[in-house]
C-alpha positions as CSV (number, residue, x, y, z in Angstrom):
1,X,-60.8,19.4,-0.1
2,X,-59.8,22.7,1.8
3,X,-62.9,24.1,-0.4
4,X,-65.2,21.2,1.4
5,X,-63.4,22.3,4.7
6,X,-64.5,26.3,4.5
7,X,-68.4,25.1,3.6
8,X,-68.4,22.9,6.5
9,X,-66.6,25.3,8.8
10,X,-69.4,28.1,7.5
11,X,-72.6,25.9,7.9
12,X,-71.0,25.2,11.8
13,X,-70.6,28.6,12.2
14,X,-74.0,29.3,11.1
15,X,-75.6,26.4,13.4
16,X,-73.5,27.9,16.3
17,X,-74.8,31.2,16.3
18,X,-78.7,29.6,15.6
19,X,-77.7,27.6,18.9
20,X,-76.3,30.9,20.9
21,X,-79.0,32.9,19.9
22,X,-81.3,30.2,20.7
23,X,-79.9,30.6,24.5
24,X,-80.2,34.1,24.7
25,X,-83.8,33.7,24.1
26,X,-84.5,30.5,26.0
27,X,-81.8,31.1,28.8
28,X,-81.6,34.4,30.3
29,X,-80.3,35.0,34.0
30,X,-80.7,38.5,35.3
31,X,-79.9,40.6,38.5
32,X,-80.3,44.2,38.5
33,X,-79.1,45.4,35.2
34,X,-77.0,42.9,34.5
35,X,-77.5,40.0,32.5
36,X,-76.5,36.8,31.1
37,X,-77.1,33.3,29.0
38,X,-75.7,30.2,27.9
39,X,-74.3,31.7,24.5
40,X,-70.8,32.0,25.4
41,X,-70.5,28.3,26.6
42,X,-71.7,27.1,23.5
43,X,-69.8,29.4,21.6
44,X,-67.0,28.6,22.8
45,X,-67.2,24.6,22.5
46,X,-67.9,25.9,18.6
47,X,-64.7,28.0,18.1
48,X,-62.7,24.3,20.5
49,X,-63.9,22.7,17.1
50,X,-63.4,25.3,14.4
51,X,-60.9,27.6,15.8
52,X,-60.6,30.7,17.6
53,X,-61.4,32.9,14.3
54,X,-64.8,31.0,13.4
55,X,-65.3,31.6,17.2
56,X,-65.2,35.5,16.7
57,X,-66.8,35.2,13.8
58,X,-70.1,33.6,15.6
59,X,-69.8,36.2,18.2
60,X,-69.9,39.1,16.4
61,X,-73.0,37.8,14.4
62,X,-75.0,36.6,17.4
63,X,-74.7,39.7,19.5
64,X,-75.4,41.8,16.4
65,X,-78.7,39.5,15.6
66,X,-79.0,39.9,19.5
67,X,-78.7,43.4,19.0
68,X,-81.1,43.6,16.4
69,X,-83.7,41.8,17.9
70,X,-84.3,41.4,21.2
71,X,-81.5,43.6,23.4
72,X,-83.1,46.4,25.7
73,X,-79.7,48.0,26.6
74,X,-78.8,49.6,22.7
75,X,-75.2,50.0,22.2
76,X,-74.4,50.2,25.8
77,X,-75.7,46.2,25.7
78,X,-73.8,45.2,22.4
79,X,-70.3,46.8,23.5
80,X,-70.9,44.9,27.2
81,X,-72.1,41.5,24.9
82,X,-69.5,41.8,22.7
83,X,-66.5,42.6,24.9
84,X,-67.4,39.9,27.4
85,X,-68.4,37.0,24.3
86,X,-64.9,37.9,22.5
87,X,-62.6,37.5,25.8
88,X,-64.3,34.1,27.2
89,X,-64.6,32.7,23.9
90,X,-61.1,33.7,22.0
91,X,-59.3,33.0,24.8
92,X,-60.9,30.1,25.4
93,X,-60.6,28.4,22.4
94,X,-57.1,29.7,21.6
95,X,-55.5,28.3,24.8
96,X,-57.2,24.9,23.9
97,X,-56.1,25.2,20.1
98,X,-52.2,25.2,21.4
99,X,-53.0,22.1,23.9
100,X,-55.7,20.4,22.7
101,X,-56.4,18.0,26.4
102,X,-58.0,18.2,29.0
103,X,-55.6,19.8,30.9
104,X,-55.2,22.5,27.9
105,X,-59.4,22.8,28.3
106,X,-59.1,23.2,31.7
107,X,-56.3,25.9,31.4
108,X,-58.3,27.8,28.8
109,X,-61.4,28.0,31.3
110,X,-59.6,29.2,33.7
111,X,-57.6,31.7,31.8
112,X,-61.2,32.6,30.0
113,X,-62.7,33.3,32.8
114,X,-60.1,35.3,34.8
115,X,-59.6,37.3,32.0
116,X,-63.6,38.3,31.2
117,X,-64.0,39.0,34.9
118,X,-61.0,41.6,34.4
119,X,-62.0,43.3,31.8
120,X,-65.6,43.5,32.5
121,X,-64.9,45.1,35.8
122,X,-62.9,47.8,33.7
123,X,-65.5,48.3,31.2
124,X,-68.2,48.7,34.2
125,X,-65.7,51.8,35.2
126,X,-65.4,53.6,32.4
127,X,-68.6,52.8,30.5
128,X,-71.8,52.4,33.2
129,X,-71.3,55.7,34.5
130,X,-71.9,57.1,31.0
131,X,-74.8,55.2,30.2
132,X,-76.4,55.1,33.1
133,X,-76.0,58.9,33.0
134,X,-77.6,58.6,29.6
135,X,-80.7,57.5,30.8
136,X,-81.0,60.4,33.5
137,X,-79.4,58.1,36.4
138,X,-76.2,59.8,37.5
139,X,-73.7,57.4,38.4
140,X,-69.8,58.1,38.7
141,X,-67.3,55.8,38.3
142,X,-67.2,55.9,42.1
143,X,-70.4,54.7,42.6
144,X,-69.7,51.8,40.0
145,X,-66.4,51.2,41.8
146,X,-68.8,50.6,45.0
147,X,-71.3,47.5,43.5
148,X,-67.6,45.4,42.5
149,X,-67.7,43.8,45.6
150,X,-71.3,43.3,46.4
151,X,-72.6,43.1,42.5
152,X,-70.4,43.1,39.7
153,X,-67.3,40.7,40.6
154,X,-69.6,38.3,41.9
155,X,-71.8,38.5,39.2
156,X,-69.5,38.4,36.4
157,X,-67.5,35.8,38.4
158,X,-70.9,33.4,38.4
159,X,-71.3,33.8,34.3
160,X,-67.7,32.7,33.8
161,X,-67.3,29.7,36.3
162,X,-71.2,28.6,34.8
163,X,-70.5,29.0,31.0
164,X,-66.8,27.2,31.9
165,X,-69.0,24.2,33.6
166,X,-71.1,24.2,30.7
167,X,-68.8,23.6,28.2
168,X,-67.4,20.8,30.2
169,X,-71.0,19.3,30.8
170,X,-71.6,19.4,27.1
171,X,-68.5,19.2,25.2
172,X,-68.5,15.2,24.8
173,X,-72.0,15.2,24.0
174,X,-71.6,18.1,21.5
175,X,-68.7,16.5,20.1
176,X,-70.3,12.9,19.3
177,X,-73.0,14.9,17.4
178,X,-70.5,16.3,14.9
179,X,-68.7,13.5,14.5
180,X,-72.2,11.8,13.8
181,X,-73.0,14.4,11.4
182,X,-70.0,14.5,9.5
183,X,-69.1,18.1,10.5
184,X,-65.6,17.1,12.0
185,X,-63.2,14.3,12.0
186,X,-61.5,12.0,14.6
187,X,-58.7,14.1,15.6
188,X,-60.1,17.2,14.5
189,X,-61.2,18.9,17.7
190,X,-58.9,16.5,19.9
191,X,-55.5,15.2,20.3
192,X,-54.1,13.1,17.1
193,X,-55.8,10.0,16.7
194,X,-54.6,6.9,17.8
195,X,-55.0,3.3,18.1
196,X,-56.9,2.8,21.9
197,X,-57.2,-0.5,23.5
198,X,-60.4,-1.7,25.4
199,X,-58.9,-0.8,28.7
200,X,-57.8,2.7,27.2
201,X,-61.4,3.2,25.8
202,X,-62.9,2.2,29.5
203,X,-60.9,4.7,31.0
204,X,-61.2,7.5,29.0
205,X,-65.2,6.7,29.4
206,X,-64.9,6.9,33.0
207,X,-63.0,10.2,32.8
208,X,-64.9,11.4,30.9
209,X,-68.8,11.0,32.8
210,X,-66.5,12.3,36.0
211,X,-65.7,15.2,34.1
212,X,-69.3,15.7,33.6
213,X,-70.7,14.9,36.6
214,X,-68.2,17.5,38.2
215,X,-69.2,20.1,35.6
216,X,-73.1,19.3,36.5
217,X,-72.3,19.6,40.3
218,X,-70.3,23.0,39.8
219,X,-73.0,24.7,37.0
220,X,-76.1,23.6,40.1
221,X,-73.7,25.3,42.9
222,X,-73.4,28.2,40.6
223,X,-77.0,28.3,40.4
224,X,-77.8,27.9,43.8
225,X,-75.6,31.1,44.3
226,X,-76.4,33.3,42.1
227,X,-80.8,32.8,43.2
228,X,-80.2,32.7,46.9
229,X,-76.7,35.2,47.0
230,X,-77.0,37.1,44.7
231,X,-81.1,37.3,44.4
232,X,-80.8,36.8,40.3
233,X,-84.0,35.5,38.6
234,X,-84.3,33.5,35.2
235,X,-86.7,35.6,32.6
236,X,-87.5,34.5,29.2
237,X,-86.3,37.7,26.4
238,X,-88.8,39.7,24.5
239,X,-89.0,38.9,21.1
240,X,-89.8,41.2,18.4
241,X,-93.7,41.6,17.3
């Protein structure tokens, strides 16, 4: 049984990062030199089902393959991808694994976000400068310390409020597909299971579609900012020849 459980947790993992990477391709939002996709979001609801570990696990693969394959920023792209990916989606999923409700969901987002914002804006300081001096564009941390207001808190602001409203959009959907497929249990990814009566089932129903239909309305706001504020664009990646 636990050997059945690792093989099932391993194929998830290994659908999850075919699903990020998917996104990275398909998905892409940029604004100067910065950049972002739907990965994390659907990391994320992965590690809510599987744990915070599988969840680091399908990071570090996907931004390597990412990496590999279609990244036009090197290392300087892969630290950035991978310290953003392991703080939304760790914390993410950890906070939920200790209250696994909505509430603890909605405390996780929160705390997610919050937290990538913060140490984003620190890895701007002390990393951009070097790079961008790298490629022959002198830029001290002062001059980094300048675009927070105007480019980079907004910006990194956007990504975590629209991955957060994406994993709310799709969670529900996402999880009826496992269940479907055998890849998790009743109970496994949610509260213990118990007995629900029609009116209980109604109501969770209904809670559930507002959830979404909040989640929807906050991801198209968050949209809507980051084209007409912020002047991003959506591009499709280059893949390899």
């Amino acid at each position: 049984m636990q050997n059945s459980t690792h093989i099932r947790k391993m194929i998830a993992v290994g659908v999850f990062v075919a699903l990020s990477y998917i996104c990275c391709v398909l998905f892409h939002f940029k604004v100067a030199f910065l950049s972002f996709e739907l990965k994390d979001a659907v990391m994320t609801i992965g590690a809510m089902f599987f744990g915070p570990l599988a969840g680091f696990v399908t990071v570090l693969i996907t931004c390597l393959i990412e990496f590999i394959t279609i990244s036009s920023t090197g290392v300087y792209g892969l630290v950035m991808n991978l310290l953003a990916s392991f703080t939304f989606v760790c914390i993410g999923s950890l906070v939920y694994k200790l209250k696994r409700s909505m509430t603890g969901a909605l405390i996780g987002m929160v705390l997610a976000s919050v937290s990538m914002v913060l140490v984003m804006l620190a890895a701007n300081l002390l990393i951009t400068p070097m790079y961008m001096t790298a490629l022959g564009n002198a830029m001290s941390t002062a001059d980094v310390a300048a675009m927070i207001p105007t480019l980079l808190f907004p910006f990194n602001l956007t990504k975590a409020i629209f991955n957060s409203a994406v994993v709310f959009l799709l969670y529900k959907p996402v999880s009826h597909a496992l269940k479907a497929s055998g890849f998790v249990k009743n109970g496994m990814a949610g509260a213990a299971v118990v007995e629900l009566t029609a009116e209980d089932k109604r109501t969770r129903k209904k809670k559930s579609i507002l959830v979404m239909v909040v989640a929807l309305v906050v991801a198209v706001l968050t949209l809507v900012y980051f084209f007409m504020v912020l002047n991003g664009s959506f591009v499709l990646a280059d893949l390899p020849a």
